[in-house]
N, C-alpha and C positions, 0 to 999 in steps of 0.2 A: 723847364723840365726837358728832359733828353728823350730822343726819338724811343730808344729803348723802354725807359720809364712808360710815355704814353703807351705803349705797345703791350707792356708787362698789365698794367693799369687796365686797358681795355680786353686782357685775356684773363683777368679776374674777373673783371664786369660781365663778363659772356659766358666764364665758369657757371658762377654765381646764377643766372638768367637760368642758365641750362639748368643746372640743379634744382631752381623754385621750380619749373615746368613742369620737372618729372614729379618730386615729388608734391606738387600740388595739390593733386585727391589727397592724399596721404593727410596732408590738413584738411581737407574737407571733409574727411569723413570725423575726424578728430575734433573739429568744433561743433560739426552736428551732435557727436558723443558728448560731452561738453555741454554744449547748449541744453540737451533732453536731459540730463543729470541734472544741473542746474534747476530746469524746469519744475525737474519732481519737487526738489526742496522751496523752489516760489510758492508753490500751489497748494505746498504744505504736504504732500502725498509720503515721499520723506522728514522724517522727523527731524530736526537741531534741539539737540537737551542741554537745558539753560541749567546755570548753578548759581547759589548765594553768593558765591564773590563775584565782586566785579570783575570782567574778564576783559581784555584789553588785547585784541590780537595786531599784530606786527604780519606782514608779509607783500606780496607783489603779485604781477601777473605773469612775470616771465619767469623763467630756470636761473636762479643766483646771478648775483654781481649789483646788489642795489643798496648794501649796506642795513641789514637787518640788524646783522649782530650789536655795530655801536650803536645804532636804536633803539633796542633792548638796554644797553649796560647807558645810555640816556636817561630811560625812562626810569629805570632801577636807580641812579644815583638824585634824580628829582622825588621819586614817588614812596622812597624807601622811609626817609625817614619820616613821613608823614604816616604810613599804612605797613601792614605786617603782607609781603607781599613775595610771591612766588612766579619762577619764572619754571616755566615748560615748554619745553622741545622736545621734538622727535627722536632725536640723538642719531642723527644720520653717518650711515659708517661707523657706528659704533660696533665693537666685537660680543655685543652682548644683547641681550632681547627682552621684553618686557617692559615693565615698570621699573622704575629704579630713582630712589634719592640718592642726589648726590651724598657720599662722605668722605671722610679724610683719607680713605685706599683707592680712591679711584684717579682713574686718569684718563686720557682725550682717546683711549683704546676703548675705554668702559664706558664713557659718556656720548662721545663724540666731540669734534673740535671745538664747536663754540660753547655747548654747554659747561663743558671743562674749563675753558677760560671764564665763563659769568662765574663762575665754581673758587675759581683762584679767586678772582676782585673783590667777589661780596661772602665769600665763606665766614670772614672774623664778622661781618656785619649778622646780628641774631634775627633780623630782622626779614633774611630775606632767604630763600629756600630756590634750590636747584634741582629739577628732575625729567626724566625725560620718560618718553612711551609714545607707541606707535601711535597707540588710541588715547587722545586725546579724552573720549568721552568716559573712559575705564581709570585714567590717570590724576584726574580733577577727586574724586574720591577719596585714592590712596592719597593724597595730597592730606585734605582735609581731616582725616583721619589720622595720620599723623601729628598733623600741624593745624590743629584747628581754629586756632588762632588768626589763619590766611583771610586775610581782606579784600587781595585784589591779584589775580593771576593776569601774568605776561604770556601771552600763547604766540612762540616764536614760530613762523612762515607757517600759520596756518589760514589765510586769508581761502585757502581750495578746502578744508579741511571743513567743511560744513555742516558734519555730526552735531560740533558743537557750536553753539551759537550764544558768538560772543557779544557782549553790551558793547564794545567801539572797536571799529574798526580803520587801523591805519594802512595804507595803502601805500608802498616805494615803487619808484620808479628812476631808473637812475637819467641824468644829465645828457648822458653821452648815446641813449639808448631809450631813449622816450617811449611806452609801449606803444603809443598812436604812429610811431615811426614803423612800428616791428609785426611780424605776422606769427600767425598759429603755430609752433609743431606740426612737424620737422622742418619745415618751411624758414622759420624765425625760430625764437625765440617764448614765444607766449606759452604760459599753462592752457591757457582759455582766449577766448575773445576779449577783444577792445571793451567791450561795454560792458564786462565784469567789473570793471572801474565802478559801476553805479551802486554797487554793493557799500563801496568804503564810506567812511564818516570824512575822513580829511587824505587827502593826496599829498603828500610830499616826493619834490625831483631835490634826490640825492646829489653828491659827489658835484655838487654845481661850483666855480672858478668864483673866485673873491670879488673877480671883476663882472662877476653877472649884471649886467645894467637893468635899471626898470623894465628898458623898450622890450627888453630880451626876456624877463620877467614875465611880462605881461600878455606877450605872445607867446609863450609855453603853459601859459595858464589857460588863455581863450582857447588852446588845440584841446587841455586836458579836459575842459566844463564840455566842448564839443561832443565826448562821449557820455563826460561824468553827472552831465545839467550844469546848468549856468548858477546856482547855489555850492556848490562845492567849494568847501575852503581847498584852497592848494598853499602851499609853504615851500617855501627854498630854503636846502639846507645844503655845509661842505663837510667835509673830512679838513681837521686840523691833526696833524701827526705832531706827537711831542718832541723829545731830544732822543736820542737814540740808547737803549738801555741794555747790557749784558745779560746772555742768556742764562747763565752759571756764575763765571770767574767776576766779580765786583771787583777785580784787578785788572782785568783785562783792560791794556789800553785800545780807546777807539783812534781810530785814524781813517781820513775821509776820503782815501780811495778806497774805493768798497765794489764787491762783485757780490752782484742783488741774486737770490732765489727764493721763488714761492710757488706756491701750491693754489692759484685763486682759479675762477672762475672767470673772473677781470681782472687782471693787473698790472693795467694801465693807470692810472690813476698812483699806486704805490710808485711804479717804473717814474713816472711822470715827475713826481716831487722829487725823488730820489739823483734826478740827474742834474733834478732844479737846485739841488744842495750840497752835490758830492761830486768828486768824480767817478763813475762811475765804468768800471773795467771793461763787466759782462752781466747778464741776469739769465738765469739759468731759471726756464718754468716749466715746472712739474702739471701732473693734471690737480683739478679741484680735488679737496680733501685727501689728496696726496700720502698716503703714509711711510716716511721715510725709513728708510732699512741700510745696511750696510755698502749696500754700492752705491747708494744714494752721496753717505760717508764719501766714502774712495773717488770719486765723480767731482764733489766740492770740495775735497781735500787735494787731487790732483791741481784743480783748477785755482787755488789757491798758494800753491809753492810755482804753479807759473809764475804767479804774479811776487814771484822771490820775498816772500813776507812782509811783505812794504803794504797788503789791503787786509781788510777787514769783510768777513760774510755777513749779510744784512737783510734780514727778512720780516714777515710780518708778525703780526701776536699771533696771529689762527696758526701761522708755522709753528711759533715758538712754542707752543703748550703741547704740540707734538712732538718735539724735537726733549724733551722735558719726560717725557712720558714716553717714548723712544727704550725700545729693547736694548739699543747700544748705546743707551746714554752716556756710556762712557769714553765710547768712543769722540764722541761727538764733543765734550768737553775742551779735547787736545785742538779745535780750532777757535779762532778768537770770533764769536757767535757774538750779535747784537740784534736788536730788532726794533720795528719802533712799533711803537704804542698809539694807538689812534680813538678819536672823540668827535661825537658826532656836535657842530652846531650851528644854529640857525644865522642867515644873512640877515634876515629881519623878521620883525613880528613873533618873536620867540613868545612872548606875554603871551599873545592874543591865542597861539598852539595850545599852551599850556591851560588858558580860561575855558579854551571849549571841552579839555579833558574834565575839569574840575568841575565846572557846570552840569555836565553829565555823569556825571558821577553823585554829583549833589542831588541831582533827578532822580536819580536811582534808589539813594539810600533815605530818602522822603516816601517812595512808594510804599 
């Protein structure tokens, strides 16, 4: 590495320093808020209101990048055709408020990004119900009221949302970002403290490399039980991305120099595969949940006659359902748009994931 490199490298590191210093109250006061919240709902002082279906919450301890959503449309395409079964989210950044089921007028404006995409994948499926609402504990009603038939509700990134209190609880944490690596707000990255992990029923580390060996396994697991107790299942799981599929034109031809853009919270991991399989020009990133507009157009459009029509634009699903639902959808058609498609699955012990959902569930509907 070059003198400069070290130099640049050690003036991040001392940024970095400086910034945790200052704001360090700033999380301390934030996990004491945290922790005493917390406390009420231990102790019982705050209430969590339970419902008849089984509820199955999905989320994490830190602010996005741990792979909820394909965890959801995981759990959705194992649990669907077994149970009549509903998926609720918040519908974050959506243009709209309240309660709301999904239907066939809405879009990733009205929904919000992810729930619009579960919305596309499993709408022909009758089986399986999309809605969102701030209030989770207001929103499990209007659910059942409509669709009373629901057996088993999906509660997307509510592992903080402790009104309601869900029968199993999954826990993500991604690979690259372990939260025993990471500290409070603003500090880090965390909603809450390390040892909010004790809440969960099973820990999964996300977005983990094909090559993850045992040794490496095995010691991501002892740091996780360190918080979580020494009984905590943990499971390793990656992101497999499919072939790459048109936004609009099914004519559109692909070709594999491509100039990447998205809108994540992480996307490193998308970048990462992307260069592993293409050439790849440039990747242009937006902030999280990103809503594309006209100059957004003009910006990707510019940056794609540099590349004298010879690449292809290549982003994620969460992009695509906005780009789809886009005020300028029209606009946006005149470039050759692909995107890929991604699936969450396990490196091993997929069975034994699945046993302990079904086990507890089977507990449940005996009581």
């Amino acid at each position: 590495m070059s003198e400069t490199s070290n130099s640049s490298t050690d003036l991040k590191q001392k940024t970095f320093a400086f910034s945790g210093f200052i704001l360090w109250p700033l999380g301390v006061a934030y996990r004491l808020l945290t922790r005493f919240r917390n406390h009420l709902y231990d102790i019982d002082y705050k209430k969590s209101q339970a419902f008849t279906p089984f509820l199955i919450s999905v989320g994490n301890l830190s602010v996005g990048g741990t792979g909820k959503s394909p965890m959801i449309e995981y759990l959705t395409r194992w649990l669907s055709p077994s149970f009549f079964l509903a998926i609720l989210s918040r519908g974050y950044r959506r243009q709209t408020h309240g309660i709301r089921l999904a239907s066939p007028e809405d879009t990733a404006a009205t929904l919000g990004d992810e729930p619009f995409q579960f919305y596309r994948k499993f709408s022909s499926t009758q089986k399986v119900v999309v809605a969102v609402g701030e209030e989770r504990v207001a929103a499990v009603p209007e659910i059942l009221f409509h669709h009373p038939e629901t057996q088993l509700i999906l509660l997307d990134d509510s592992f903080q949302h402790r009104a309601i209190a869900a029968d199993f609880q999954i826990l993500l944490t991604a690979y690259q970002r372990p939260f025993y690596q990471d500290h409070i707000l603003p500090v880090g990255r965390l909603r809450e403290g390390r040892k909010g992990v004790r809440r969960a029923d099973v820990v999964l580390v996300t977005k983990c490399p094909d090559t993850l060996s045992p040794e490496k396994q095995q010691q991501m697991r002892h740091r996780v039980q360190q918080y979580a107790g020494e009984h905590m299942p943990v499971f390793f799981t990656g992101t497999r991305y499919q072939p790459p599929e048109p936004v609009f034109d099914q004519a559109t031809v692909w070709k594999p120099k491509v100039i990447l853009f998205s809108g994540l919270a992480d996307a490193s991991v998308f970048e990462n595969y992307a260069r592993s399989q293409y050439e790849v020009l440039d990747h242009i990133s937006f902030g999280d949940h990103h809503r594309y507009g006209s100059k957004d157009f003009q910006k990707l459009q510019q940056r794609y006659l540099q590349a004298g029509n010879e690449a292809c634009l290549l982003t994620t699903e969460k992009d695509m359902v906005k780009l789809i639902s886009a005020d300028h959808a029209a606009l946006w058609k005149a470039l050759p748009l692909f995107y890929l498609p991604i699936q969450t699955y396990f490196l091993e012990e997929e069975d034994t994931f699945k046993n302990v959902i079904l086990r507890r569930i089977d507990q449940y509907q005996k009581q």
